[in-house]
PAVEX-69701 format. One line per 4 residues: their letters; for each residue x, y, z of N, C-alpha, C. Coordinates in pm, 1 decimal. Example, Ala and Ser with C-alpha at 12.3 -4.5 7.8 and 13.67 -1.06 7.14 Angstrom:
REM PAVEX-69701
AS = 1319.0:-569.0:780.0:1230.0:-450.0:780.0:1320.0:-330.0:780.0 ~ 1285.0:-225.0:708.0:1367.0:-106.0:714.0:1290.0:3.0:787.0
END
This chain:
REM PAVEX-69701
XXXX = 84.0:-117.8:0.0:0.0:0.0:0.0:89.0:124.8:0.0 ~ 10.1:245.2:-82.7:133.3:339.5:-96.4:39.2:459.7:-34.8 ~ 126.0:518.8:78.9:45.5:633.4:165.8:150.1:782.9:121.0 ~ 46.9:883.0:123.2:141.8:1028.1:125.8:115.2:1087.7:262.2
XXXX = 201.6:1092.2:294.0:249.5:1228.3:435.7:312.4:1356.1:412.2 ~ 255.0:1451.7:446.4:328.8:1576.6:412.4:334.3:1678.4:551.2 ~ 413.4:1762.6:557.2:370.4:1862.1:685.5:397.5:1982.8:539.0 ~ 302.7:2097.3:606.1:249.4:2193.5:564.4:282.8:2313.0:637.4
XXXX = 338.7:2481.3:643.0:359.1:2525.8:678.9:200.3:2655.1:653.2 ~ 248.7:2674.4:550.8:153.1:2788.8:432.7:55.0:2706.7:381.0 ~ 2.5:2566.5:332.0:-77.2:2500.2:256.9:-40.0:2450.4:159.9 ~ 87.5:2491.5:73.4:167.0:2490.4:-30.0:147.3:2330.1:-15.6
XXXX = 246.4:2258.2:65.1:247.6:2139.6:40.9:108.5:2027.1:39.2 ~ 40.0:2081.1:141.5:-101.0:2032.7:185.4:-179.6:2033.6:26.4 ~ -150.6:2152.2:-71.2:-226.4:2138.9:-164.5:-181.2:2029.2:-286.0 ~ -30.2:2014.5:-303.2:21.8:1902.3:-320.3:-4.9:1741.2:-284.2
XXXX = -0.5:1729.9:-189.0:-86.5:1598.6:-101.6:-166.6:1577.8:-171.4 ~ -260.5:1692.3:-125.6:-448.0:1650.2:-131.3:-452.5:1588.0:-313.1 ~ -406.1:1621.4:-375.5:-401.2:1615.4:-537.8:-277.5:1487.5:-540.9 ~ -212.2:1461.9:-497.1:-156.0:1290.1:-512.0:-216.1:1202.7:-499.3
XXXX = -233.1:1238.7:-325.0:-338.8:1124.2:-256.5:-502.0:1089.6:-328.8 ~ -543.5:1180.1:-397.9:-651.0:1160.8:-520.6:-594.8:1062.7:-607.9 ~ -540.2:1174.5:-622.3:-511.0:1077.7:-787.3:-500.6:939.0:-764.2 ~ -375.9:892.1:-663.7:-348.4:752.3:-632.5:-416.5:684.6:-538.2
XXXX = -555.9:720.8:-518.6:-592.6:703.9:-347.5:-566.7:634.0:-296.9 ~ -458.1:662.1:-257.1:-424.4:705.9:-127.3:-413.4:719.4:-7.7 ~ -401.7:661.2:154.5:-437.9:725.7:257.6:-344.9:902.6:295.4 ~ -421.8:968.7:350.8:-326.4:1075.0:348.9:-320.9:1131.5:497.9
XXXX = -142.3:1112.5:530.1:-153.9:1174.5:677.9:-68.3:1316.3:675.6 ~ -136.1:1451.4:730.7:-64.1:1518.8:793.4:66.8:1506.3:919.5 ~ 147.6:1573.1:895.5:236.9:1537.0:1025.7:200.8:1724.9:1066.2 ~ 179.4:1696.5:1224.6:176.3:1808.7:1261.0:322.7:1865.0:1372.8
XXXX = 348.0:1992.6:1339.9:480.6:2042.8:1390.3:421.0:2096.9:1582.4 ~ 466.9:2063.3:1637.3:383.5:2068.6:1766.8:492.7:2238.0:1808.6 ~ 594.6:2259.6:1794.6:631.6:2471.7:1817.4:510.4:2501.4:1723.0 ~ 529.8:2641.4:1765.1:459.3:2733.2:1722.2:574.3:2827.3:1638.2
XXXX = 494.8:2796.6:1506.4:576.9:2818.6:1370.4:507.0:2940.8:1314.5 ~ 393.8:3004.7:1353.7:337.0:3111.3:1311.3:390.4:3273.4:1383.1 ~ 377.7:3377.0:1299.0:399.8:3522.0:1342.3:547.5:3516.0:1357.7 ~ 556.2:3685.8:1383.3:735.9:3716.5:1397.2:858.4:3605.6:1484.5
XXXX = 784.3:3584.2:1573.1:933.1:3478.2:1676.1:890.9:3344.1:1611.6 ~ 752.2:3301.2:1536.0:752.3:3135.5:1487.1:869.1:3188.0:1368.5 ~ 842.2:3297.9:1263.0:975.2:3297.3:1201.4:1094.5:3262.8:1196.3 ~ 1142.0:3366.8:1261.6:1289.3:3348.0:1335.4:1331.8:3178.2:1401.5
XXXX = 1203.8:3112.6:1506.5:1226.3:3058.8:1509.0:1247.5:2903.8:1403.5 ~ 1179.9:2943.0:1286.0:1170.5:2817.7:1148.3:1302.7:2830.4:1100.1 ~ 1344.1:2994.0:1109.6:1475.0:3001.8:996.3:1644.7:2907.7:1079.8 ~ 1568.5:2969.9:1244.2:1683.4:2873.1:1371.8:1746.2:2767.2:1328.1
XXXX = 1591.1:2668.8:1364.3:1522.0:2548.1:1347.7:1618.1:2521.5:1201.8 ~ 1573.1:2562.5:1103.3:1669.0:2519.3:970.3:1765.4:2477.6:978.5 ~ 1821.3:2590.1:979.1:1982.1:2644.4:953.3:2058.7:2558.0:1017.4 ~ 2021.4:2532.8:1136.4:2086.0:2407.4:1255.0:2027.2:2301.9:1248.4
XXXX = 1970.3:2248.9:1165.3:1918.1:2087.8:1138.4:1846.6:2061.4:1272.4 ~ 1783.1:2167.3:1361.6:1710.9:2104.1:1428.9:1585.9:2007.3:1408.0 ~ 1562.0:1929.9:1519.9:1432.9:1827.0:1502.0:1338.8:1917.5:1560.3 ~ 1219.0:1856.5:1578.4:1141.5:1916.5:1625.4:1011.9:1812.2:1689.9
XXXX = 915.6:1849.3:1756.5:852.6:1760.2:1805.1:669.6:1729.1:1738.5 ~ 645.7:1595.4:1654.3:553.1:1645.4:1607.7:455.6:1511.2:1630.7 ~ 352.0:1505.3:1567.4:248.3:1455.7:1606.7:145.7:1381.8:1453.7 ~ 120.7:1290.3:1443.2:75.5:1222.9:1338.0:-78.1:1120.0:1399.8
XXXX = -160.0:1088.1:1280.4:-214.9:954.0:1312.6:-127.8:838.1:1354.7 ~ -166.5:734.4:1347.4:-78.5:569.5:1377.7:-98.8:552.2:1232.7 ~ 43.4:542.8:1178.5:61.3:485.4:1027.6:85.4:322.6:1062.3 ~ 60.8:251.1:957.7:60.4:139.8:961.5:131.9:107.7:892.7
XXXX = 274.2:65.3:941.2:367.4:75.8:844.9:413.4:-69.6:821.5 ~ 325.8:-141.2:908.3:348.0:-288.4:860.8:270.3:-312.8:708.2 ~ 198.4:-200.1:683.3:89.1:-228.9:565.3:149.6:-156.7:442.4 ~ 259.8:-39.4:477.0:320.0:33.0:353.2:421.1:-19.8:300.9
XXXX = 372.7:-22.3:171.2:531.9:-48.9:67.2:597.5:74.9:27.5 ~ 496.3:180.7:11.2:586.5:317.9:-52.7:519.3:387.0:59.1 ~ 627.4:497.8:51.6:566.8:628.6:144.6:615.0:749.7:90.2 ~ 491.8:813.0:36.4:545.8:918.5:-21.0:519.8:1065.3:76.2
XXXX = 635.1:1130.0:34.1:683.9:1229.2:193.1:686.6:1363.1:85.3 ~ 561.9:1457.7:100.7:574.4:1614.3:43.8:610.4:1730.7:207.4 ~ 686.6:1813.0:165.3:734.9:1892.7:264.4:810.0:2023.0:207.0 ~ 827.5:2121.9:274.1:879.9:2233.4:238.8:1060.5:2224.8:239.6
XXXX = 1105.0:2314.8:172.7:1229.3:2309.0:194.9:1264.6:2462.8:253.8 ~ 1330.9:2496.9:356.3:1410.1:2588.2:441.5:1495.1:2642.4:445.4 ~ 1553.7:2753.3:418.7:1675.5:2745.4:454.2:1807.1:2687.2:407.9 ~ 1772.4:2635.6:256.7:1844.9:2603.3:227.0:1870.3:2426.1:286.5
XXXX = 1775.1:2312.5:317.0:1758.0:2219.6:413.9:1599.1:2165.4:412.4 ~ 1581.7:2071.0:501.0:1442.4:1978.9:494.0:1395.7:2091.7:610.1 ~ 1227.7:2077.7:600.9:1187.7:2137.9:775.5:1223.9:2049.3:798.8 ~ 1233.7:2131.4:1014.2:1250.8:2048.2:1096.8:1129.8:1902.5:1119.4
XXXX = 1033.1:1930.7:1050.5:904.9:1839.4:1102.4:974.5:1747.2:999.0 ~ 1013.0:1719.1:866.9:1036.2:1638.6:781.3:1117.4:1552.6:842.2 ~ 1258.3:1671.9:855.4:1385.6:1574.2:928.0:1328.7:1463.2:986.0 ~ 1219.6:1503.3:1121.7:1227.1:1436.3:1240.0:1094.9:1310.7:1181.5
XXXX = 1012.2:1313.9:1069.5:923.0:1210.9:1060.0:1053.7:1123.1:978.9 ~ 1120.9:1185.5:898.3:1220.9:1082.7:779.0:1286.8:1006.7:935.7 ~ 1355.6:1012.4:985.0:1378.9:951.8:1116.6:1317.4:836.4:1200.2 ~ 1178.2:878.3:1197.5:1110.2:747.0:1227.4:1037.8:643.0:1137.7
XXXX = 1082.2:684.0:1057.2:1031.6:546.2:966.3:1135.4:419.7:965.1 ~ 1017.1:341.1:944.8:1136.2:213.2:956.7:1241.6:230.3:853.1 ~ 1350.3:173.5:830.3:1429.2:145.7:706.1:1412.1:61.7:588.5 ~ 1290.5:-32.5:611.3:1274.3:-103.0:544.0:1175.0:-73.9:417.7
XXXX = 1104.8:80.2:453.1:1015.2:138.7:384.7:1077.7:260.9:271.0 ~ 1015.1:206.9:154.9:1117.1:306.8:30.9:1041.1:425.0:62.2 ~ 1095.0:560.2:71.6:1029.9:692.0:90.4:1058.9:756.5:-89.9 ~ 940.5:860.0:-120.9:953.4:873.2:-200.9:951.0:1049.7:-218.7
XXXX = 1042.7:1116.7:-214.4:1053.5:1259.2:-119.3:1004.7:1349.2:-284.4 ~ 873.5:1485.4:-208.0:843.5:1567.1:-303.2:909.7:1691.5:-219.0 ~ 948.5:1786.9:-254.1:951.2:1931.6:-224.0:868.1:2042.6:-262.9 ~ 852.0:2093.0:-175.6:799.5:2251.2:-230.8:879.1:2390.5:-193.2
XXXX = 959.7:2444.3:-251.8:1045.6:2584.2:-249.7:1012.3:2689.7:-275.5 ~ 1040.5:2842.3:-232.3:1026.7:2968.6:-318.6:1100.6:2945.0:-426.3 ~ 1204.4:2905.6:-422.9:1304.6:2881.2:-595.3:1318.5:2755.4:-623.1 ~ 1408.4:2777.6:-723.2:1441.6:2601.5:-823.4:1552.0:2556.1:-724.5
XXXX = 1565.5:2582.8:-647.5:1706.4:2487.4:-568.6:1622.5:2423.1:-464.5 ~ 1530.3:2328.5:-454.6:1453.6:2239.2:-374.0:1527.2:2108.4:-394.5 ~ 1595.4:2088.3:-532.3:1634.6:1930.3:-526.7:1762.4:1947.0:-453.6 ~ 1845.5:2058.6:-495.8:1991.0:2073.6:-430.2:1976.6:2056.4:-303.5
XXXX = 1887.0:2122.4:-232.1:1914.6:2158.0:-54.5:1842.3:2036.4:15.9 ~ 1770.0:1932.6:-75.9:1702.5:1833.7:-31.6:1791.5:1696.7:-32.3 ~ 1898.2:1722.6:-56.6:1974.9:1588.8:-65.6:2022.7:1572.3:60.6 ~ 2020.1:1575.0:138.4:2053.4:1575.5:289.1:1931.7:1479.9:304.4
XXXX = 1818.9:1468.2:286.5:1741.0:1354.9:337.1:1807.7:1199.1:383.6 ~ 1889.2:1162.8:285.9:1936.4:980.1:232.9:2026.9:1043.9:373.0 ~ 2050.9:1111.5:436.7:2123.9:1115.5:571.8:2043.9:1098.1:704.9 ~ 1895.5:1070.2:669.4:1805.8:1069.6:788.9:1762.1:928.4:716.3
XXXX = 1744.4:886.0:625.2:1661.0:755.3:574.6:1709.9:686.2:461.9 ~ 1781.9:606.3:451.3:1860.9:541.7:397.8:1779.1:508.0:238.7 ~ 1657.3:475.5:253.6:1599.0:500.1:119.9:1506.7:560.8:62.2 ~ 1552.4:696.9:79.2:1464.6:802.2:49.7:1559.9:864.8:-93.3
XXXX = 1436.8:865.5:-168.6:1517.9:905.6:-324.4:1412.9:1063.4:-322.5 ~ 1502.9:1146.0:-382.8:1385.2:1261.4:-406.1:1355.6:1289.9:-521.9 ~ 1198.7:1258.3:-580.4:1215.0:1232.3:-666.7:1130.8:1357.1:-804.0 ~ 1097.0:1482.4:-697.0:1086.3:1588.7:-725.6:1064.8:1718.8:-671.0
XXXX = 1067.8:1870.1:-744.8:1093.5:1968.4:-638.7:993.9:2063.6:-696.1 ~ 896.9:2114.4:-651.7:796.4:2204.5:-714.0:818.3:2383.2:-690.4 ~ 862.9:2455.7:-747.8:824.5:2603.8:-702.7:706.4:2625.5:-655.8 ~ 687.3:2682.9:-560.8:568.0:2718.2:-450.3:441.6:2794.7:-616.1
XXXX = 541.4:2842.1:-700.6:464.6:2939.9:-812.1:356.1:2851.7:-886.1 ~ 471.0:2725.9:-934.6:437.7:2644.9:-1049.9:312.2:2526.0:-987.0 ~ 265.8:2520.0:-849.0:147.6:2392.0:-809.5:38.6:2489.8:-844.9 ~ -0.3:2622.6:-864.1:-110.9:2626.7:-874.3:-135.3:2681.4:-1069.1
XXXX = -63.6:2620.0:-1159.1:-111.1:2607.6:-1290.7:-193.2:2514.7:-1313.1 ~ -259.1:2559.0:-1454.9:-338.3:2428.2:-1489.7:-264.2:2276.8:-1555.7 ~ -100.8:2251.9:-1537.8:-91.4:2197.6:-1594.9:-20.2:2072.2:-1497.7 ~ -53.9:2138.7:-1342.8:-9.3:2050.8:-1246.3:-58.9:1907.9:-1226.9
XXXX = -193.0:1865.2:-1257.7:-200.2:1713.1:-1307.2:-114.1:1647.0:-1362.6 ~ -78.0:1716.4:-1461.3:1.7:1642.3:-1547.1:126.2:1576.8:-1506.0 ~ 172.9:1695.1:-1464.1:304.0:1690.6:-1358.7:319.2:1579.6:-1234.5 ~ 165.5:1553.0:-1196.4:175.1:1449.4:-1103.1:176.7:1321.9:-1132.3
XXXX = 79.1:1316.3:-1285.5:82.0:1183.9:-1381.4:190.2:1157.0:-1415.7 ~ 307.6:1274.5:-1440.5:444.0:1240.1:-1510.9:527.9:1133.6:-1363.4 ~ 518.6:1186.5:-1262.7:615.1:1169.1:-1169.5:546.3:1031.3:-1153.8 ~ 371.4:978.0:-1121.2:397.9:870.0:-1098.3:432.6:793.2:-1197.7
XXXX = 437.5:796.8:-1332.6:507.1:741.9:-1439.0:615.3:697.0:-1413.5 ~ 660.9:779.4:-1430.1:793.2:826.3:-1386.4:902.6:750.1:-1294.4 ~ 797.5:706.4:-1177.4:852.2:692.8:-1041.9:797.3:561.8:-976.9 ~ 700.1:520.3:-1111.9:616.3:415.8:-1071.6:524.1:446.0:-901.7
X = 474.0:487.4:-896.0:399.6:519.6:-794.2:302.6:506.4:-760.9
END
C-alpha cells in the first residue's frame, strides 16, 4: 500500500498531497509540527530550526507501516535544508520502507538543498521539487501523472 504524508507550513504542500493522494488514493496523513511556527518569533524561530538541522517535536495519526510499501513524503524546503518536522518524521520510519521525497520551495534549488534527506533515511530518493509558483497552474495534473510514471507510484 502506498500512503502520502506531508507537513504543511503555508498550505503549499497540503495542496500538493491533497491532489496525489486523489489521484493515487491514497491514505493521506498530515504530520503536525507541535512549536509554534506562526507570526514574527515562529519565524525566526523556522529560519533557527533550519539552519541548525534542528528536530522538532511532532504529532501524526498511527501509520501502519506494517501495511506500507511506498511512502510518499511532500514537505517544504528551508533554509536552504528539509523542515525540521520532515527531518524528524524521515527519522522514524522504519528502514525497510522506500520513501519517495516531493519538495515545495520559493526557488528552483529544492532538489539541491534536499539531498541531505538519504542522511536521515537510507531510502529516500527525491524524486521531485515544485516552485511554490508552479502547483497552482493548470498543468499541475500532469506533472503528477508524469512523476507517478515516472517513479512508478
Amino acid at each position: 500500500m502506498s500512503i502520502v504524508c506531508y507537513y504543511s507550513l503555508k498550505g503549499n504542500s497540503r495542496f500538493l498531497a491533497e491532489k496525489l493522494s486523489e489521484r493515487l488514493t491514497a491514505p493521506l496523513f498530515p504530520l503536525i509540527d507541535l512549536k509554534k511556527r506562526h507570526g514574527l518569533f515562529g519565524f525566526f524561530r523556522n529560519e533557527w530550526d533550519a539552519l541548525n538541522k534542528n528536530d522538532t517535536d511532532i504529532r501524526h495519526e498511527e501509520i501502519p507501516y506494517n501495511l506500507v510499501t511506498k511512502l510518499i513524503l511532500i514537505g517544504p524546503v528551508w533554509m536552504k535544508g528539509l523542515s525540521p518536522a520532515i527531518r524528524t518524521f524521515l527519522k522514524e520510519i522504519p528502514e525497510n520502507i522506500e520513501v519517495s521525497l516531493i519538495t515545495t520551495a520559493s526557488n528552483d534549488k529544492g532538489i539541491k538543498y534536499a539531498k541531505e534527506a538519504a542522511r536521515y533515511h537510507a531510502k529516500t530518493n527525491l524524486i521531485a521539487a515544485f516552485q511554490r509558483s508552479g502547483l497552482y497552474k493548470d498543468d499541475l495534473m500532469q506533472e503528477i501523472n508524469k512523476i507517478i510514471k515516472e517513479h512508478q507510484i
